[in-house]
C-alpha positions as CSV (number, residue, x, y, z in Angstrom):
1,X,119.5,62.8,109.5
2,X,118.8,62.8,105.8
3,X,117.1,66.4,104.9
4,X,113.5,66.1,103.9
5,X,113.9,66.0,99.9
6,X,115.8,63.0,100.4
7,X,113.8,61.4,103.0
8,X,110.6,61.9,100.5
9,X,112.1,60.8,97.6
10,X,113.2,57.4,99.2
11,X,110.1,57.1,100.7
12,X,107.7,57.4,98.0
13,X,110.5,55.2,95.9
14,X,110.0,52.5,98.4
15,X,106.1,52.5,98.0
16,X,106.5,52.9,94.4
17,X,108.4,49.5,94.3
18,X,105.9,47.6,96.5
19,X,102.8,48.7,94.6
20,X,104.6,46.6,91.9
21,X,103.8,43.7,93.9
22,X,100.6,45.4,95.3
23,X,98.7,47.3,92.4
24,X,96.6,48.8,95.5
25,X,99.2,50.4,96.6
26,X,98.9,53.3,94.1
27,X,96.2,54.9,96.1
28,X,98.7,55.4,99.1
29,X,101.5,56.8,96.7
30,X,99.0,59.5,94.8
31,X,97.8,60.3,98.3
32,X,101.5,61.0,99.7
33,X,102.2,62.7,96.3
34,X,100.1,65.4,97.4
35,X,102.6,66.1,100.4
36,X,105.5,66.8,98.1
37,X,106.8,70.3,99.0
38,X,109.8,72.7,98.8
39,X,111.2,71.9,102.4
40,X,115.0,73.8,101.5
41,X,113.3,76.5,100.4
42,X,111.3,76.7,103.6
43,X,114.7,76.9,105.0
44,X,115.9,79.7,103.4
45,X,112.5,81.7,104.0
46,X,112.6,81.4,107.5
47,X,116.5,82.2,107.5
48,X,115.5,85.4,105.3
49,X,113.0,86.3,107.5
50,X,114.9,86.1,110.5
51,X,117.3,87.9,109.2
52,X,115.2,90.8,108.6
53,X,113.7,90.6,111.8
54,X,117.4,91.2,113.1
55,X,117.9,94.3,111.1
56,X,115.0,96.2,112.1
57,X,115.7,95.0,115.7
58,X,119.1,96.0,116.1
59,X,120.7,98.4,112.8
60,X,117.5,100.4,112.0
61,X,116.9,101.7,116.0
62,X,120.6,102.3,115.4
63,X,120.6,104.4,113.2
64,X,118.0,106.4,115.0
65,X,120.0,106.8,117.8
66,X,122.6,108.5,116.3
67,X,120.6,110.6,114.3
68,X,118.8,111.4,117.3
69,X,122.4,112.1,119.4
70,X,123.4,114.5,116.4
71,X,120.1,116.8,116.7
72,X,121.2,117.7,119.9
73,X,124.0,120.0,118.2
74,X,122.8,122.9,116.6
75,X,119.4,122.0,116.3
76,X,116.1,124.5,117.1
77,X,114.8,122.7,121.0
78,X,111.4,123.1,119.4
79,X,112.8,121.0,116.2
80,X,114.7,118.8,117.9
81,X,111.3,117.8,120.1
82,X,109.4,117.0,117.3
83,X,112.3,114.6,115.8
84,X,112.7,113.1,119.0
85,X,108.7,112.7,119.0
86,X,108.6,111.1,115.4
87,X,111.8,108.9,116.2
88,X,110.2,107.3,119.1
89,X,106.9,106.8,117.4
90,X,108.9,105.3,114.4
91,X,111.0,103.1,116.6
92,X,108.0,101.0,118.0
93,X,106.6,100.6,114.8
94,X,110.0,99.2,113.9
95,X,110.0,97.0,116.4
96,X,106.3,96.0,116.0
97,X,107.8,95.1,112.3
98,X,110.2,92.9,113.7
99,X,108.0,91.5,115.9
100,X,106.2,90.2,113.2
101,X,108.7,89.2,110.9
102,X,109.9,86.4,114.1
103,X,105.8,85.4,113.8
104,X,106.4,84.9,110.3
105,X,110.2,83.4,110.6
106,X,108.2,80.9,113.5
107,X,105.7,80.0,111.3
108,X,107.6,78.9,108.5
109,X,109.5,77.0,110.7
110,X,106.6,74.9,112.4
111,X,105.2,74.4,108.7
112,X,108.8,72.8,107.9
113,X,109.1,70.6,111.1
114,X,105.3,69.5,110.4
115,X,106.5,67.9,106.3
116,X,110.1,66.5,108.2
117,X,108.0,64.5,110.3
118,X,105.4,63.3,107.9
119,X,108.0,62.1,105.3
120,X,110.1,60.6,108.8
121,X,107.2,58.6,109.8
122,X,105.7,57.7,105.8
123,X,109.6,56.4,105.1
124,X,109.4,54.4,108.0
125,X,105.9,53.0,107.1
126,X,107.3,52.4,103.7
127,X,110.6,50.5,104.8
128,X,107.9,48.3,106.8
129,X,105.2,47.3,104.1
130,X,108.3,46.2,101.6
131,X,109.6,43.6,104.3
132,X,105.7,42.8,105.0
133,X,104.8,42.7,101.1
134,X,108.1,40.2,100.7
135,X,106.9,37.7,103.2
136,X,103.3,37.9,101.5
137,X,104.9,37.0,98.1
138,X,106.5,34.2,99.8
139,X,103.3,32.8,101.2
140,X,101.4,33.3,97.9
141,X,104.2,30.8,96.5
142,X,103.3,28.1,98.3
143,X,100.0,26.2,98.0
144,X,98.9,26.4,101.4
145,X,99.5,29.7,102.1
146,X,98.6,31.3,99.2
147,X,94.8,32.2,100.6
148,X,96.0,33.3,103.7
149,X,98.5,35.0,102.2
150,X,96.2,36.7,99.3
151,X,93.7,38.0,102.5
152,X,97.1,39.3,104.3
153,X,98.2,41.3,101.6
154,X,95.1,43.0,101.4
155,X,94.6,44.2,104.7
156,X,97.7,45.5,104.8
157,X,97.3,47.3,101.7
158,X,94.7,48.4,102.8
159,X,95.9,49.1,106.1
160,X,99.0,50.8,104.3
161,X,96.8,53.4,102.3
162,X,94.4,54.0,105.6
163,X,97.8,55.6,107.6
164,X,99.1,57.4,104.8
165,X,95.3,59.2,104.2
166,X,95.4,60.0,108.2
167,X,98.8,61.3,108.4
168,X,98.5,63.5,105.3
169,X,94.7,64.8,106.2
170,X,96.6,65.5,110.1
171,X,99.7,67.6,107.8
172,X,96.9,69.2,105.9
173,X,94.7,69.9,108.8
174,X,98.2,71.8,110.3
175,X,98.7,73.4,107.1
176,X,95.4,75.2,106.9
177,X,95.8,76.2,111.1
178,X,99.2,77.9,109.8
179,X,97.6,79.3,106.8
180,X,95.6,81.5,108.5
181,X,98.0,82.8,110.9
182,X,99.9,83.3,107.9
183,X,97.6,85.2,106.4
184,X,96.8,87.4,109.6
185,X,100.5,88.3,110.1
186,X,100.7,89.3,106.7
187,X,97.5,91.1,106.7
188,X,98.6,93.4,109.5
189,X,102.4,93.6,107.6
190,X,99.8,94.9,104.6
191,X,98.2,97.6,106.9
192,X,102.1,99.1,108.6
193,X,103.0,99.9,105.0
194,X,99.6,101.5,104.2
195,X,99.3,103.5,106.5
196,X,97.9,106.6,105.4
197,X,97.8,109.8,108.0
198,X,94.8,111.6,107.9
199,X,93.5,115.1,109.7
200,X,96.0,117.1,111.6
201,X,98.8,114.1,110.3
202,X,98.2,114.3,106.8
203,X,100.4,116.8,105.0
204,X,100.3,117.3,101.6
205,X,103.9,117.0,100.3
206,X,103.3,118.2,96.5
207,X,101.7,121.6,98.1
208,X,104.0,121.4,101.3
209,X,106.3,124.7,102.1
210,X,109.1,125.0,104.4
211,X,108.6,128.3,106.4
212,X,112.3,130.0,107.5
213,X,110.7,133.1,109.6
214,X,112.1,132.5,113.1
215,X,109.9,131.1,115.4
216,X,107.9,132.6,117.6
217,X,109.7,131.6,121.1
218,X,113.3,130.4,120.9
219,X,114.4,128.6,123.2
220,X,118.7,127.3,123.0
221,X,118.9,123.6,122.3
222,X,120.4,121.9,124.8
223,X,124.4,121.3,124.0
224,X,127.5,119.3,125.8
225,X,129.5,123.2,126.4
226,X,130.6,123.5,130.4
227,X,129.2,126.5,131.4
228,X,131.8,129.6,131.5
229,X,133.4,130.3,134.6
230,X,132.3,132.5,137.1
231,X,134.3,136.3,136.9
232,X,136.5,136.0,140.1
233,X,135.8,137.9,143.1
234,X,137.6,140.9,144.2
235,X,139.6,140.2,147.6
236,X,139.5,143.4,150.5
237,X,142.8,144.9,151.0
238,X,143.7,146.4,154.4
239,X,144.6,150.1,154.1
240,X,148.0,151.0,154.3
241,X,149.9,152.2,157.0
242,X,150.9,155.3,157.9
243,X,153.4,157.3,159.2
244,X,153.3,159.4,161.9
245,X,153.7,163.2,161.2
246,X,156.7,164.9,162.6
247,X,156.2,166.7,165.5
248,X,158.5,169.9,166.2
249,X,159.5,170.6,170.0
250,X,157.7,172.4,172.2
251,X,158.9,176.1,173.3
252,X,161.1,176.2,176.9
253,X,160.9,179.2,178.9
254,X,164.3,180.4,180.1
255,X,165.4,179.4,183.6
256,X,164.9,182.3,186.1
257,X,168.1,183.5,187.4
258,X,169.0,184.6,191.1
259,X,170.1,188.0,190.9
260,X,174.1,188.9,192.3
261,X,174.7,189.0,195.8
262,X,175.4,192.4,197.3
């Protein structure tokens, strides 16, 4: 498939060369004129825009992550809720952003399919009323044909001019639909980067101090340190034994004796 400078150039060319042969056919060319646009550099709008749509999808929330991982270091818990606050708020209006930027990226691309398929179908047209013109010529050199052949080439003229004014009011009619979603999307890209806090939000950055007293209740951030081990339990020990204490012998009476026989 030719790209769309191409196929627009031919066509009007081919037009060009049978309004030679058909001064009427001017009309029809100053009418298609008016659909003459920069199709490549539709092509690289919608590539820019989806390329931007990519980055705040994917690098910017990034980037928030890891800033968000590093606060839990040695960051205040009160501080580090508040930037965890403002980066969540932040990454959905990043991703609102995107959101719109793939409207936009959308948009340009249905305003770029709409001229390739006008200048498709007016090439096509064109390629026709040459081969019709030709045959008419050929009728308006011979005598017998040359009134039917005058009244032919005039409705087809005319005929010619009547498609190329509907298919360029039906483009135009498209144009002014995507216009104005266009210019919504872009009206609400306006507002995200004019926003402008106001009561307890708005801060005043040329007056703005940083305090450093302490605050008021500390609480430890939260950080990836195992937790100290446990001091270990003393075990029971069983007493130890003992020894017996020596025992002296016990006192023996004398045996009594049998006194001498007389």
């Amino acid at each position: 498939m030719l790209p769309v400078a191409l196929q627009s150039r031919a066509a009007l060319e081919a037009l060009k060369e049978a309004a030679k042969s058909a001064p009427a056919l001017w009309t029809g060319v100053a009418i298609a004129l008016t659909a003459v646009a920069n199709v490549p550099g539709m092509s690289d709008a919608k590539a820019n825009w989806n390329a931007l749509a990519k980055v705040l999808e994917v690098e910017y929330p990034g980037i928030l992550g890891n800033a968000a991982f590093v606060s839990r270091g040695d960051w205040i818990a009160d501080d580090q809720r508040a930037f965890l606050d403002a980066t969540s708020h932040f990454g959905g209006d990043l991703q609102k952003l995107s959101g719109l930027c793939y409207t936009m990226e959308g948009q340009v691309d249905q305003v770029r399919d709409a001229y390739q398929l006008y200048w498709q179908e007016i090439g096509a047209l064109a390629a026709t009323v040459v081969g019709y013109i030709a045959a008419a010529k050929l009728m308006l050199l011979m005598p017998q044909s040359r009134v039917a052949g005058e009244i032919w080439l005039q409705r087809l003229v005319a005929f010619t001019n009547l498609i190329i004014a509907n298919k360029t009011k039906i483009l135009l009619g498209f144009l002014g639909a995507a216009g104005v979603t266009l210019s919504n999307t872009t009206q609400s890209m306006t507002q995200m980067f004019n926003i402008k806090p106001t009561g307890r939000g708005a801060i005043d950055f040329k007056r703005a101090t940083i305090s450093t007293a302490p605050p008021s209740q500390w609480i430890a951030p939260k950080r990836e340190i195992p937790e100290p081990a446990p001091p270990p339990t003393p075990t029971p020990t069983s007493p130890a034994p003992t020894s017996p204490a020596p025992t002296s012998p016990a006192p023996t009476s004398p045996a009594p004796q049998r006194p001498p026989a007389p």
